[in-house]
C-alpha beads as a LAMMPS data file, in Angstrom:
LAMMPS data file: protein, C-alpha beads

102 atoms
101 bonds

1 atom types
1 bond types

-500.0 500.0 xlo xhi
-500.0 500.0 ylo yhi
-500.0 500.0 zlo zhi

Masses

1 110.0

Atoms # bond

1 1 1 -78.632 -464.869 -407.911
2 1 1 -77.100 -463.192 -404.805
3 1 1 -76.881 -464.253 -400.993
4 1 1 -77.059 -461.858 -398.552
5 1 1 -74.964 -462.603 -395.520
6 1 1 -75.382 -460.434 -392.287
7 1 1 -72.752 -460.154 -389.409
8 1 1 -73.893 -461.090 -386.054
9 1 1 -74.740 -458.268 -383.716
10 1 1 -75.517 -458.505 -379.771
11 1 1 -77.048 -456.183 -377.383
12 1 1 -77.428 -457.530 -373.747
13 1 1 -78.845 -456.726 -370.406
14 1 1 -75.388 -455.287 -369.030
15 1 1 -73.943 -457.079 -365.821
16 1 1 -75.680 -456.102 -362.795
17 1 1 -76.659 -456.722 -358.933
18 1 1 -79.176 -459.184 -358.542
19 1 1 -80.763 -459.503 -355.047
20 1 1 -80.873 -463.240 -353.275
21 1 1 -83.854 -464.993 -352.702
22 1 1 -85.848 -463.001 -355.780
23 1 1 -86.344 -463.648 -359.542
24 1 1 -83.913 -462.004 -362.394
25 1 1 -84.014 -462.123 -365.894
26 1 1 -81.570 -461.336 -368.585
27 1 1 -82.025 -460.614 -371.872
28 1 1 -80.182 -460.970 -375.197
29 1 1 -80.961 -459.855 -378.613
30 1 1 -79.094 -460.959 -381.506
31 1 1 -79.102 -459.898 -385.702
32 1 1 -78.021 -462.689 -387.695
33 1 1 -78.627 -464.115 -390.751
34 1 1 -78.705 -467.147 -391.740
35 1 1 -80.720 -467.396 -388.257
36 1 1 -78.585 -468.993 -385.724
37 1 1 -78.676 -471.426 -382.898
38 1 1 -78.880 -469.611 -380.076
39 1 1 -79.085 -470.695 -376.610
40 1 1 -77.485 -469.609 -372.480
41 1 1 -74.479 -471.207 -371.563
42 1 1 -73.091 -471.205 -367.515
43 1 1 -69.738 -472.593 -366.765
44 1 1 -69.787 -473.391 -370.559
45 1 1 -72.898 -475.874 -369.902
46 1 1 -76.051 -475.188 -371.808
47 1 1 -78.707 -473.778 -369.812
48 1 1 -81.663 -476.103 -370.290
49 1 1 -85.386 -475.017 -368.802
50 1 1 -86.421 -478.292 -368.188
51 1 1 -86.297 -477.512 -363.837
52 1 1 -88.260 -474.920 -361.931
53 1 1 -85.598 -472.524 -361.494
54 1 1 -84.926 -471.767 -365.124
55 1 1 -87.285 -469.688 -367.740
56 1 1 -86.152 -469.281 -370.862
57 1 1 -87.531 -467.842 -373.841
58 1 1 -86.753 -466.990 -377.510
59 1 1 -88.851 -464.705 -380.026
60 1 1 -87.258 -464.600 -383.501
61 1 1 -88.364 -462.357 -386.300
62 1 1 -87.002 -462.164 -389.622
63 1 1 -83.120 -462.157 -388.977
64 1 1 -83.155 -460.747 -385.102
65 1 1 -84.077 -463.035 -382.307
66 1 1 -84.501 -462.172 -378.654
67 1 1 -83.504 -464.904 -375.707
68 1 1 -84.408 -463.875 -372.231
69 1 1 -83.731 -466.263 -369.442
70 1 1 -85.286 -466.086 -365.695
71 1 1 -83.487 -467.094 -362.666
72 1 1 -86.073 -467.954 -360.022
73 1 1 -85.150 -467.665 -356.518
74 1 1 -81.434 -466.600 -356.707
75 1 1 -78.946 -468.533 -354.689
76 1 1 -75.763 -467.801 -354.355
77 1 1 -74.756 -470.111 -356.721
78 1 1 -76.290 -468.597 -359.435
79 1 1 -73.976 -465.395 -359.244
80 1 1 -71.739 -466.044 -362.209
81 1 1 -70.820 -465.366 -365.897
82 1 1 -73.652 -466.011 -368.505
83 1 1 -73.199 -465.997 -371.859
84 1 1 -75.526 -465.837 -374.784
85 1 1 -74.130 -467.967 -378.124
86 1 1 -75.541 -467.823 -381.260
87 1 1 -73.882 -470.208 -384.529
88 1 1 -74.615 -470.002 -388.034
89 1 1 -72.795 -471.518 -390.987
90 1 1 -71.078 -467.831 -391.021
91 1 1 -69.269 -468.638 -387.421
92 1 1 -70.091 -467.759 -383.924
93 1 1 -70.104 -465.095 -381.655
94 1 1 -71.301 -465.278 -377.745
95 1 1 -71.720 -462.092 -375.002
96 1 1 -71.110 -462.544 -371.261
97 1 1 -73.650 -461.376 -368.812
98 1 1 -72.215 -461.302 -365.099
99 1 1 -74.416 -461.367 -361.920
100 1 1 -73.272 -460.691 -358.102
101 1 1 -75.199 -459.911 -355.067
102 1 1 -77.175 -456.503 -354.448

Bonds

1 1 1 2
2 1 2 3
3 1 3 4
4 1 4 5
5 1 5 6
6 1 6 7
7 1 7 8
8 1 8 9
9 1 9 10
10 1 10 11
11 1 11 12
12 1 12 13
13 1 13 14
14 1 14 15
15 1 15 16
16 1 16 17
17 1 17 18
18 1 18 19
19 1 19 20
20 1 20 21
21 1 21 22
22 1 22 23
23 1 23 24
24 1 24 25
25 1 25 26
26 1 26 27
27 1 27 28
28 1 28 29
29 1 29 30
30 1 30 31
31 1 31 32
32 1 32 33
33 1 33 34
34 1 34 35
35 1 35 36
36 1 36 37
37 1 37 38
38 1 38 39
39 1 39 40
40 1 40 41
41 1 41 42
42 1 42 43
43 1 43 44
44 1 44 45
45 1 45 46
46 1 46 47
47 1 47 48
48 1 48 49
49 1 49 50
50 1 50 51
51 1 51 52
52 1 52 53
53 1 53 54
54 1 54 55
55 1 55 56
56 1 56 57
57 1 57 58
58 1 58 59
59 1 59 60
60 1 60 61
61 1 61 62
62 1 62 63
63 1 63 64
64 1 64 65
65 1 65 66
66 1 66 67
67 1 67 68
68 1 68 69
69 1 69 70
70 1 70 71
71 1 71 72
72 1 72 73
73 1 73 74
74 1 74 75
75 1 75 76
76 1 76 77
77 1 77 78
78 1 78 79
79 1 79 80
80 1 80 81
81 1 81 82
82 1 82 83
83 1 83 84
84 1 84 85
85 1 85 86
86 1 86 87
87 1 87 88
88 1 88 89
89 1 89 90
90 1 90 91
91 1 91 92
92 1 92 93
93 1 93 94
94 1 94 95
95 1 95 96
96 1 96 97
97 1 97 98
98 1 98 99
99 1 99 100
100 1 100 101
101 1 101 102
């Protein structure tokens, strides 16, 4: 019997200008295997959807899943460093995202 172990691999929206007052969304798709945990971090705090502001999504299919996450109504707060993170029992690997005003 053999296992088949796959490195992680990340392709993201690439940093960008994101205009205030409007809706942005960011995406992240990510080959692993075993399938990971993946989730959006901020300021190293998970980025939960449970509010109005936040949209998140995640599609997986065989070994590559895709997380998108929607800002709604961008304040000025929201113009920072996100990072997608994805953990399997093979380690961890995360990519940065960084938004500033258009």
């Amino acid at each position: 019997m053999s296992n088949f172990h796959r490195k992680y691999g990340f392709q993201v929206s690439p940093s960008g200008q994101a205009p205030i007052g409007k809706s942005v969304t960011i995406d992240c798709h990510i080959e692993a295997f075993p399938p990971p945990i993946s989730y959006w971090l901020n300021d190293s705090t998970v980025i939960f959807d449970t509010n109005n502001r936040y949209d998140i999504s995640i599609k997986s299919k065989g070994y590559k899943r895709h997380l998108k996450l929607t800002i709604r109504e961008l304040q000025d707060k929201d113009l920072k460093d996100y990072q997608c993170f994805a953990k399997n029992a093979l380690g961890e690997q995360r990519a940065t995202i960084k938004l500033y005003v258009k």
